[in-house]
VOTORSE-796848 format. One record per residue: x, y, z of N, C-alpha, C in turn; residue in one letter. Coordinates in steps of 0.001 Angstrom, whole numbers, plus 500000, padded with zeros to 6 digits. Example, Ala and Ser with C-alpha at 12.3 -4.5 7.8 and 13.67 -1.06 7.14 Angstrom:
2
513190494310507800512300495500507800513200496700507800a512850497750507080513670498940507140512900500030507870s
***
This chain:
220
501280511445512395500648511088511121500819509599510862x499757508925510749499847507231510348501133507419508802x501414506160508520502375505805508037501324505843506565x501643505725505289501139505457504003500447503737504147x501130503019504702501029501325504693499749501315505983x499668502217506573498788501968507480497487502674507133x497277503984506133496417504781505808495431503539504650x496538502705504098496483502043502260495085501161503863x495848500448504768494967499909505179493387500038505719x493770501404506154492367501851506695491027501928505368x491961502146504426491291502606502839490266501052502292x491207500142503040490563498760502166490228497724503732x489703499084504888489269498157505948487405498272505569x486610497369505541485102497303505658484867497173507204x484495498323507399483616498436508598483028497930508915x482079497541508092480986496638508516480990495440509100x481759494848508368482573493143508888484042493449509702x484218494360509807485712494203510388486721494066509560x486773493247508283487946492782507956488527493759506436x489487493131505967490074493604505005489485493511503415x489295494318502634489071494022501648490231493373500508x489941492594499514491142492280498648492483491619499602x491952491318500791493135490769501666494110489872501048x493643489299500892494837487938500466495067487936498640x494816488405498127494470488987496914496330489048496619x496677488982495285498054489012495166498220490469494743x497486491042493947497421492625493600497927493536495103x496784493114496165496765493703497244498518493434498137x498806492185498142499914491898498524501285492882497917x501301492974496278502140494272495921502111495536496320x500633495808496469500542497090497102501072497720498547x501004496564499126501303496386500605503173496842500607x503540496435499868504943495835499935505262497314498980x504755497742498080504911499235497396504396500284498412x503479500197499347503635501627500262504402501409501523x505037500616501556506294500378502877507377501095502445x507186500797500810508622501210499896508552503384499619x507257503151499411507129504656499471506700505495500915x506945504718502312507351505053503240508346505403503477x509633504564502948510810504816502918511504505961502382x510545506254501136511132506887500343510878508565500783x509989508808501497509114509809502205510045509999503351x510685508823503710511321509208505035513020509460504917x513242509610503581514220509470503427515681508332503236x514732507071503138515784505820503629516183505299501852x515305505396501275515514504770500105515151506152498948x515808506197497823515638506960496452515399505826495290x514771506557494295514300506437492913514532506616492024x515150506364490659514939507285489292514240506549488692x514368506705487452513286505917486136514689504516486033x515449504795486514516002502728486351515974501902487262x516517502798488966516872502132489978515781502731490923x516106501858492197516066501918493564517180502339494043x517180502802495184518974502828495805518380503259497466x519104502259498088519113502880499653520642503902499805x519330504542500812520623506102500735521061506278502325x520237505684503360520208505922505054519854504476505684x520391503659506165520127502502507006519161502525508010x519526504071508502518897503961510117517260503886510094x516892503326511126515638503003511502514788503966511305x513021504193511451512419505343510583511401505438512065x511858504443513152511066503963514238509631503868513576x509515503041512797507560502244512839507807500880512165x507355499600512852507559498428512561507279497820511079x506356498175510394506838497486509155507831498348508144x508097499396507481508935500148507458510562499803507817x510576499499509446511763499640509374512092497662509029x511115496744509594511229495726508577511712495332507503x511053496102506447511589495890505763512991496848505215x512918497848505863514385498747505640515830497251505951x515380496731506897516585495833507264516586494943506592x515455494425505812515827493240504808516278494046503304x516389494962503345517183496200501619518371496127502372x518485496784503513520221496545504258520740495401504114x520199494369504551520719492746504072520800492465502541x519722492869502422520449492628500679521019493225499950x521277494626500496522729494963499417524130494708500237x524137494637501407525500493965501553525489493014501539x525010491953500872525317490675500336525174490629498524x524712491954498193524566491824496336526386492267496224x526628491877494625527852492189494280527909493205493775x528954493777494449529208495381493935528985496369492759x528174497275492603527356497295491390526169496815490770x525686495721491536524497495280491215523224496168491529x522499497186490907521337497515490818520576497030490859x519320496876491523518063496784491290516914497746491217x516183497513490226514973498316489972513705498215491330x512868499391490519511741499419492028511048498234491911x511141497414490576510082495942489689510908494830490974x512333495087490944513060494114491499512927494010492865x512280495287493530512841494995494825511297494663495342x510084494834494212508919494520494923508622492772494403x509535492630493440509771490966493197509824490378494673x511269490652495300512234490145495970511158490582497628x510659491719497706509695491906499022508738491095499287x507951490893498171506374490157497896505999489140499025x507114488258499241506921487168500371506623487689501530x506865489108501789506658490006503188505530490334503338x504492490376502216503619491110502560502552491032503518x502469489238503790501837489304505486502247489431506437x503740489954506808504296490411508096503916491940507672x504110492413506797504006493916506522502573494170507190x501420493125506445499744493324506927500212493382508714x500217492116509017500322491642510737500934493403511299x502465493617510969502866494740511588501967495912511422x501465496226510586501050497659510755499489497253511101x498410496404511322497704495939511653497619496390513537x498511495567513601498946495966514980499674497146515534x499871498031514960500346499491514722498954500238515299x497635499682514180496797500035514182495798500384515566x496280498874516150495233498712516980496321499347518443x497254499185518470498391500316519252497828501979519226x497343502497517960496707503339517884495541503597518395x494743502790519266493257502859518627492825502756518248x492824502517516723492146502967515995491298501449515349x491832500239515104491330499066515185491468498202516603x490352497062516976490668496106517938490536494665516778x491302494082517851491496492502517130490237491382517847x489628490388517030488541489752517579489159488255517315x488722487586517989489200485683517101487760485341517721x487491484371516652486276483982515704486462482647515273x484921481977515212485245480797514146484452480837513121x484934480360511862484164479845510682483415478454511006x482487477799511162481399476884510709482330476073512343x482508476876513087482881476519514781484313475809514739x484825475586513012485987474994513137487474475651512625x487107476574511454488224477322511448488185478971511985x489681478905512595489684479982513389490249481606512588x489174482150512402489050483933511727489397484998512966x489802485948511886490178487075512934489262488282512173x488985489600512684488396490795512643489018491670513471x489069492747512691489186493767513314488568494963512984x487162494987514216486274495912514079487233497450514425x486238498204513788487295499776514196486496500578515826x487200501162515862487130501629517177486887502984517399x487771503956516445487478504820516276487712505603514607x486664505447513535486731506191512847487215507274511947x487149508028513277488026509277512534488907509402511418x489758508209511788491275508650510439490841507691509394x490231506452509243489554506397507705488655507656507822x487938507755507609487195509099507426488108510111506739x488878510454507331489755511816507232490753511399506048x491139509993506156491864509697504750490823509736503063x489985509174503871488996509612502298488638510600501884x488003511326503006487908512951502741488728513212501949x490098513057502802491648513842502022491557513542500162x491376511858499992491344511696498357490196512410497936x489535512712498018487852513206497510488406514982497489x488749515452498499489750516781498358490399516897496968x491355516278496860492607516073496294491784515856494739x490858515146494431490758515074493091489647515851492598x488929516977493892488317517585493176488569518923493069x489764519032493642490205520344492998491510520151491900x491920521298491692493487521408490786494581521770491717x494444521644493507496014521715493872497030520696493652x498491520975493877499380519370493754499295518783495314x498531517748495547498596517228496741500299516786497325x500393516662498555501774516768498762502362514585498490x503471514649499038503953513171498296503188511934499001x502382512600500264502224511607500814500601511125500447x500282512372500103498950511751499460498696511062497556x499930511928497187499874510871495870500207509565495883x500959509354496926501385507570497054499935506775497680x499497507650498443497956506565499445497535506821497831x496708507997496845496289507378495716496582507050494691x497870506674494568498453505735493782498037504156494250x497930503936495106497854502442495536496461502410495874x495672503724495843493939503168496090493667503484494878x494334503727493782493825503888492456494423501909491624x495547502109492045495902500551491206495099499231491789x495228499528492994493978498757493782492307498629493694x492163499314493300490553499269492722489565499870494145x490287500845495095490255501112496429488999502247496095x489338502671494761488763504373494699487040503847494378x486997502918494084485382502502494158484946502713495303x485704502480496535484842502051497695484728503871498037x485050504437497554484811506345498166484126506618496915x484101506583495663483211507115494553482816506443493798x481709506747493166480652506129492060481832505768490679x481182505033489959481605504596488901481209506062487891x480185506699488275479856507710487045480843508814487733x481608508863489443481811510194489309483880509718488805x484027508404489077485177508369488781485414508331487262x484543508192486855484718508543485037485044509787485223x484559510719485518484751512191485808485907512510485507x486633511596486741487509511934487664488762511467487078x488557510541485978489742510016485292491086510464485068x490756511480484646492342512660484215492669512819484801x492198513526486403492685514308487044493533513061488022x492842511575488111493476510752488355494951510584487658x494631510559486437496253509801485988497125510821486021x497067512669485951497736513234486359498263513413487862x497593513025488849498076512508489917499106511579490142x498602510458489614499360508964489774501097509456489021x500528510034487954502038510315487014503327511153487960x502794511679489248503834512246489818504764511449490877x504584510040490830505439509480491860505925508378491007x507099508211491213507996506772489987507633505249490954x507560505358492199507468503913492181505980503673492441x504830504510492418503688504251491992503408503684491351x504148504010490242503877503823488490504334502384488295x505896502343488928506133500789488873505074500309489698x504443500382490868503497499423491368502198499337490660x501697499935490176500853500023489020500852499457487674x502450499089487357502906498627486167502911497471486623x503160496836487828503647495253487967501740494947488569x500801495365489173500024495243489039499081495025487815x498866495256486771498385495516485523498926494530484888x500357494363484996501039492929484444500437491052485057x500257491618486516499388490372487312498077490244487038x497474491640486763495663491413486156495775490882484656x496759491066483823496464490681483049497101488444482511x497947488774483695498237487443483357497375486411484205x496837487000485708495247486184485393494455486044484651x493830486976483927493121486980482736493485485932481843x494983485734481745495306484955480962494611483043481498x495026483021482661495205481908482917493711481330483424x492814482341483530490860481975484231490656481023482999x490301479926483411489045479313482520488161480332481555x487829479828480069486644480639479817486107479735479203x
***
């Protein structure tokens, strides 16, 4: 089964061009760095409540961004002072700078898979672009299906699919699979979804805090 950080990717890959949607985008960058975290948490390495974070298992989860960043939470709590907590807000503060090794690693996960190839390219013959056309289909496909499943019935999808739509819902991801008239629909059954995972919610909360303090700062 692809990883959550690698599914979030397939979700916001455009086919058409190869490349990433919202790539460099700072929203997108939290998100990145929040489904590594709810990789962890799926795999057992890290726990949650409504105050903290807490790593609970060091050992490796064997998949490169994941365990990445598992070793930079190991480094930083044996160097925090004893007792020092941090929240899920804190540790996606303190990740954020990762989030293009996080892209690069599971990128290349990807194409290890199959499932993307890598192209180099130039812009206007002088700056040098990358793409990565897909190769084989199938698992975007099968990940969207899965959300389009999931919100049109009333089962509880299991943890791993409320975290991919938690982060294609804070992300603005769920446009690219449904209409604007059917996600009105779909609203409720959305936020009762999203409401079942805690560091969703924080990634959703520190997202919403960044849309709105652009807002603040655009020219009008």
């Amino acid at each position: 089964m692809l990883t959550i950080v690698e599914e979030f990717l397939l979700l916001s890959h455009d086919e058409k061009s190869g490349r990433l949607l919202y790539a460099t985008q700072p929203i997108t960058q939290i998100a990145l760095v929040g489904a590594v975290l709810m990789d962890l948490a799926l795999a057992n390495r890290v726990d949650s409540d409504l105050q903290k974070l807490m790593l609970v298992d060091p050992t490796p989860v064997g998949e490169p961004a994941p365990d990445h960043i598992l070793a930079l939470i190991v480094a930083a709590e044996k160097a925090a002072e004893s007792g020092n907590e941090r929240t899920i807000r804190d540790w996606i503060d303190h990740l954020a700078p990762e989030a293009d090794r996080i892209r690069e690693l599971s990128l290349q996960r990807l194409i290890e898979r199959g499932i993307l190839r890598e192209e180099e390219g130039r812009f206007l013959w002088v700056f040098a672009t990358r793409r990565y056309p897909i190769v084989d289909n199938k698992e975007q496909t099968e990940v969207k299906l899965r959300m389009a499943q999931i919100l049109m019935s009333d089962e509880i999808p299991d943890p791993h699919d409320i975290a991919i739509l938690n982060l294609a819902d804070a992300c603005g991801l769920l446009h690219e699979i449904f209409s604007s008239h059917e996600l009105s629909r779909l609203e409720e059954r959305i936020e009762q979804i999203t409401r079942m995972d805690l560091i969703g919610q924080a990634i959703s909360a520190t997202i919403d805090e960044l849309r709105a303090a652009l807002v603040t700062v655009m020219p009008r």
